[in-house]
VEXDRENNU-706234 format. One line per field, with one value per residue (C-alpha): x, y, z. Coordinates in Angstrom, 2 decimals. Layout:
px = (X|...)
py = (Y|...)
pz = (Z|...)
This chain:
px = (207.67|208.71|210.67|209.02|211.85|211.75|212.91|210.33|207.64|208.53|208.16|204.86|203.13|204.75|202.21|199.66|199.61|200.27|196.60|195.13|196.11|196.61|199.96|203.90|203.23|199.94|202.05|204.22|202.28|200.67|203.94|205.50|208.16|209.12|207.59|211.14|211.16|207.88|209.01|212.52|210.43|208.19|211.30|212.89|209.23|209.12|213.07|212.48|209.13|210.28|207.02|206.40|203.74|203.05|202.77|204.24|203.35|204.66|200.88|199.93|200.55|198.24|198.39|199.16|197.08|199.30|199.72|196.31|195.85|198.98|197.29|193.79|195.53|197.72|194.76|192.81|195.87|196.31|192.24|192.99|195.95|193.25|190.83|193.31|194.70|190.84|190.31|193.44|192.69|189.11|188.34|187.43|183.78|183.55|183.62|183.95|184.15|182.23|180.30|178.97|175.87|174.09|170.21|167.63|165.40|161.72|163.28|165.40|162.74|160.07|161.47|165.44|165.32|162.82|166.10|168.71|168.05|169.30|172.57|172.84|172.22|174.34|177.38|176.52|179.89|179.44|178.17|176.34|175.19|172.91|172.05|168.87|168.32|167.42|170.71|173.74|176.28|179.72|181.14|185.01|184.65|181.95|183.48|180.83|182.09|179.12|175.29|173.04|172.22|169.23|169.73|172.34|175.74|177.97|180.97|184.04|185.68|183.18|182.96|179.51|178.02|174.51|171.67|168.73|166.78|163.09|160.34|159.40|155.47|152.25|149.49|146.22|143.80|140.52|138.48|140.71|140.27|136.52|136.57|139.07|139.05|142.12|144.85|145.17|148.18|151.17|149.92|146.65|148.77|148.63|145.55|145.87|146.68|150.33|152.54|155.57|158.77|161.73|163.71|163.67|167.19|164.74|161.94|159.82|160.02|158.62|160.25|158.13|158.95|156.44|159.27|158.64|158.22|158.99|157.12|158.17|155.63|155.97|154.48|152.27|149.88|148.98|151.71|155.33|157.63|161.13|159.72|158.12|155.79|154.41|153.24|152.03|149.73|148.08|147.62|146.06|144.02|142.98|144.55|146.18|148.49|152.06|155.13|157.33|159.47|157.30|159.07|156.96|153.48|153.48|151.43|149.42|148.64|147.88|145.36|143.73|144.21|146.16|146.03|148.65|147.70|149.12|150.65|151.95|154.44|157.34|159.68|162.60|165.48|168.04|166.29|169.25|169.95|173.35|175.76|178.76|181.26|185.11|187.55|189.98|191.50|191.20|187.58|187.25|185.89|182.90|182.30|182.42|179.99|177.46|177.73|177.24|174.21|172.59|173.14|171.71|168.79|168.19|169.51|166.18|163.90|163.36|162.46|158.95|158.49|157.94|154.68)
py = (164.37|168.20|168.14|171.28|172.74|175.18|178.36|177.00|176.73|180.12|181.97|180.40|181.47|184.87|185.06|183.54|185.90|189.00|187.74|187.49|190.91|193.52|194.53|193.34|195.08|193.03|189.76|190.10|190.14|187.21|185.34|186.89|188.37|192.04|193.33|193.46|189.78|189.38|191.59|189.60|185.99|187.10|188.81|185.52|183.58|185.70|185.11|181.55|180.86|184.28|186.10|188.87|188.07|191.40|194.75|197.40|201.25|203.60|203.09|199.34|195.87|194.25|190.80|190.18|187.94|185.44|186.17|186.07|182.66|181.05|182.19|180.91|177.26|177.49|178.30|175.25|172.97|174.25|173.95|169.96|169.59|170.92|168.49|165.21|165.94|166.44|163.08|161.31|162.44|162.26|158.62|158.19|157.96|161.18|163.46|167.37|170.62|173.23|171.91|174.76|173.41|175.33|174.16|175.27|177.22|175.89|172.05|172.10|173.41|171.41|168.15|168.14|169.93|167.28|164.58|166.77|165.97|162.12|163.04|165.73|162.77|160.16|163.02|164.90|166.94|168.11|172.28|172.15|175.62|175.39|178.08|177.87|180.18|179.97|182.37|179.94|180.43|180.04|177.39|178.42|182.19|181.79|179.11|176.25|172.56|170.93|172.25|171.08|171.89|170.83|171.07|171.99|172.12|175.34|175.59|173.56|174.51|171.66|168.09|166.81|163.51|163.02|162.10|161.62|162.77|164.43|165.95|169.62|169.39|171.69|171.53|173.63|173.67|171.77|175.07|176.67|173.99|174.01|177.78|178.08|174.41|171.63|172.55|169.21|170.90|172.87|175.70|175.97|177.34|180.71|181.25|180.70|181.93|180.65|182.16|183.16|181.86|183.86|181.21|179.10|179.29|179.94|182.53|183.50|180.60|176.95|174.57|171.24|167.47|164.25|162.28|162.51|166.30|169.61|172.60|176.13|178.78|181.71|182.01|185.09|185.76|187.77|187.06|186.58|185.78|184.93|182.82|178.90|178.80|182.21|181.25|177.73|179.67|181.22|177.98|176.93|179.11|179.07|181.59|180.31|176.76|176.35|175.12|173.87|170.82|167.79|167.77|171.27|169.77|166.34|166.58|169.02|166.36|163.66|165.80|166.83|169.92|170.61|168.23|167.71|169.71|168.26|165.06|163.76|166.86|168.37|170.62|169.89|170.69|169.09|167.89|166.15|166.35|167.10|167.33|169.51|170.59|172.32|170.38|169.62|167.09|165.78|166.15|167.11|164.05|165.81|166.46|162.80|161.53|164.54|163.16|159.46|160.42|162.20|158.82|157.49|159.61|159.26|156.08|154.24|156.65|160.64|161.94|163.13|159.67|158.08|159.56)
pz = (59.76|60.86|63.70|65.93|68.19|71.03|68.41|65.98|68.42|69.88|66.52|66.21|69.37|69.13|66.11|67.40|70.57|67.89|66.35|69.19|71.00|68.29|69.19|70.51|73.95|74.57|73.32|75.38|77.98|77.10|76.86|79.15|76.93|76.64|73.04|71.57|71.61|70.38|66.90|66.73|66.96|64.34|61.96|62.03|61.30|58.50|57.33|57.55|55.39|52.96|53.16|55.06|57.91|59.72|58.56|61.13|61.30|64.58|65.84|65.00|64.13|61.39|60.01|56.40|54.55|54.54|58.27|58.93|56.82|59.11|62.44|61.18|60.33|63.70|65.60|64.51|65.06|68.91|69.03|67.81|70.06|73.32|72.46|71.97|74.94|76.83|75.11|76.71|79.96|79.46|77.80|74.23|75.66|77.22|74.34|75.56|73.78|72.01|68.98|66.37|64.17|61.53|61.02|58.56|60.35|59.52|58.73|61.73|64.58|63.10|62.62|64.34|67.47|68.78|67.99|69.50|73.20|72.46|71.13|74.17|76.53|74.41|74.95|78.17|78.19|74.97|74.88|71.80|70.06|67.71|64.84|62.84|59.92|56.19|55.25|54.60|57.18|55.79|58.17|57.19|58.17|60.92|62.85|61.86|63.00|60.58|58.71|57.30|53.92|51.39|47.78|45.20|47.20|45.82|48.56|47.15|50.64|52.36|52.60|52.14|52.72|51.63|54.35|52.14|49.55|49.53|47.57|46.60|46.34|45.50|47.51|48.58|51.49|50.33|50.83|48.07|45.82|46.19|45.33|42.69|41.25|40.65|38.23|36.03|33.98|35.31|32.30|34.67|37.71|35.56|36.56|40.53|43.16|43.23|47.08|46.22|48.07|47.49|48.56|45.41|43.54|40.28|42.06|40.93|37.86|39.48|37.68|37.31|36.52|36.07|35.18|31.58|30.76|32.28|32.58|33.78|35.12|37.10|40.35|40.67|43.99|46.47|49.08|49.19|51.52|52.39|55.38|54.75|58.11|56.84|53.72|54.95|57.14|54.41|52.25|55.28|55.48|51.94|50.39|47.58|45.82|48.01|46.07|49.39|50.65|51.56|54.80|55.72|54.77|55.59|59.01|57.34|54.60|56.98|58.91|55.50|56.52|52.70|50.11|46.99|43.46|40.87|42.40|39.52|39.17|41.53|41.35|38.97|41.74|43.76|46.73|48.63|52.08|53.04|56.16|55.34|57.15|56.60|54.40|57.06|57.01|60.77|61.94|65.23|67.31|68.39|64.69|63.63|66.59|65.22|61.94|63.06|64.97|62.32|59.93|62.05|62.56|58.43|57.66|56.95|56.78|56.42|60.00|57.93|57.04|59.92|61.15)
């Protein structure tokens, strides 16, 4: 176990405060230490570990890599030392703090943010934000406690636990059907009206599976889109055969409002459900009740499923 002295400690928050401020002067205000001592803390810092941490020019300070890498990893152990002390003082029940989730836009509106007020009420002193967009945040850089991810996983930074697992479907209003007919081979999609989602890892090919065979065909149609609820407004409408996650058409399906083409196909892809989150090894608290809560949210059945 490192012993952490006063001098030790010193040198440490003398960086930490250089991060933080931009300069020795504004350290040294922080610590309330004249900006000489700030630049003799962080001389013998970098004399100790034998890498240079700061780079100094008459008109700024700027972090090295390898400074800014030991302020990033400092940073997160003061943010650890905050919260186990809010939890001594608070109770292990009374879990506090900022917690940073990233949702799917379209899965996370639709079928999540209905779920989120229970685990606001299970841990009232929690201040939960809550991002939801299609782009992939990256949680390392942006500051991300935990998202949540669906298909192949690509980030060897995270640590992933797998929710659940669901479908990626075709299906048509009935009025298009009636117009245009029902594909009985994947080959027949050439000649339909096929919306394009950009956000397929293989756009514009749909790649299909019965469980014996698979077929590729590209999509081609009058409307594309980067945007799920968009183009699920025009298969609703009748406009053409949508390739999407079951999880986006299930009411729809139910209603009759769309019905499946080609049910005996799906798309040949990873469709797991993940929670991820930075490859630390102490999770926050606040991150580990998230994740228990979502378990539990998925552990029997898909949130989709249950209507």
């Amino acid at each position: 176990m490192i012993e952490l002295d006063a001098g030790r400690m010193d040198e440490l928050a003398a960086l930490i405060a250089v991060a933080k401020t931009g300069s020795f002067v504004a350290a040294g205000r922080a610590l309330e230490r004249h900006a000489t001592i700030v630049s003799k803390r962080i001389a013998s810092l970098e004399r100790r570990l034998g890498v240079r941490l700061v780079e100094r020019t008459t008109r700024q300070v700027r972090l090295t890599q390898a400074g800014q890498q030991l302020a990033s990893r400092l940073s997160h152990a003061g943010n650890l030392i905050l919260e186990a002390e809010q939890e001594a003082s608070a109770g292990a029940a009374a879990l506090r703090g900022h917690l940073r989730v990233a949702l799917p836009a379209a899965m996370g509106r639709l079928w999540l943010a209905p779920l989120l007020p229970s685990f606001l009420q299970r841990y009232p002193a929690l201040h939960v934000e809550v991002n939801y967009s299609e782009r992939y945040v990256d949680l390392v850089a942006e500051g991300y406690d935990v998202a949540l991810r669906v298909g192949t996983l690509s980030d060897s930074r995270l640590v992933a636990q797998r929710l659940g697992q669901h479908q990626r479907i075709l299906c048509a209003s009935p009025a298009y059907v009636e117009r245009h007919g029902m594909p009985e081979e994947p080959a027949q999609l050439a000649a339909h009206n096929c919306l394009e989602f950009q956000g397929f890892s293989s756009f514009p090919n749909w790649r299909l599976s019965n469980g014996r065979r698979c077929e590729t065909i590209t999509a081609r149609g009058s409307m594309r889109s980067n945007d799920n609820s968009a183009l699920l407004d025009a298969a609703r409408a009748g406009i053409g055969i949508l390739g999407t996650g079951e999880w986006l058409v299930t009411r729809d399906i139910a209603a009759g409002a769309l019905v499946r083409v080609l049910p005996d196909w799906a798309f040949d892809v990873d469709g797991g459900i993940y929670l991820v989150r930075p490859s630390t090894q102490h999770a926050p608290a606040r991150t580990d009740a998230f994740l228990e809560w979502m378990r539990e949210q998925f552990r029997h059945h898909m949130p989709w499923c249950r209507e």
